[in-house]
C-alpha positions, 0 to 999 in steps of 0.5 A, spaced: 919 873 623 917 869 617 913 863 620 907 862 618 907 866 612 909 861 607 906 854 606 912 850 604 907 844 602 905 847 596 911 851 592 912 853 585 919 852 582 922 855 576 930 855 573 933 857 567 937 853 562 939 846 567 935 849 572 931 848 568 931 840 567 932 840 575 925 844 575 921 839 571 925 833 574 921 836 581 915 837 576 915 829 574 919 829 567 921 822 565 928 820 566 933 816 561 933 808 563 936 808 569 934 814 573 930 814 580 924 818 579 925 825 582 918 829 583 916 833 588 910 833 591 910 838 594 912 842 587 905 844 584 907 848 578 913 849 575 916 854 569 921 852 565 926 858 562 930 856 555 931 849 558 938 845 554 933 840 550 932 843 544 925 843 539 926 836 536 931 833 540 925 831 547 924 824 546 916 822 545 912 821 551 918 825 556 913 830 559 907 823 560 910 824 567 908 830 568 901 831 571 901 839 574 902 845 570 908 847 566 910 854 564 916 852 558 918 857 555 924 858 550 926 862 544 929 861 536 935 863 539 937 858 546 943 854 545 
């Protein structure tokens, strides 16, 4: 009843806490040396909800992969 609704060629992702990291992986973040690229093409946007990183631990030019837009939001509180 739902073909046709929906363009699966064009999809947002959103996770919280590792998923989170799996929706920025779909978004284009870098990996750690020795991880295969992940990103989606599909994914067009991505929100990223209290990901396990925490502020001072993401290490420089980790978001250079990313070329669409990225929601992250986190609070003082995440652990």
């Amino acid at each position: 009843p739902c073909a046709g609704l929906f363009d699966l060629s064009r999809v947002g992702v959103c996770g919280h806490s590792f998923g989170a990291e799996t929706a920025l992986t779909l978004a284009g973040l870098h990996r750690p040396s020795g991880f295969e690229p992940s990103a989606d093409p599909r994914v067009r946007a991505a929100i990223a909800y209290s990901n396990r990183v925490q502020a001072g631990e993401v290490p420089l030019g980790l978001a250079d992969g990313l070329d669409r837009p990225v929601l992250y939001l986190t609070g003082t509180e995440d652990h």
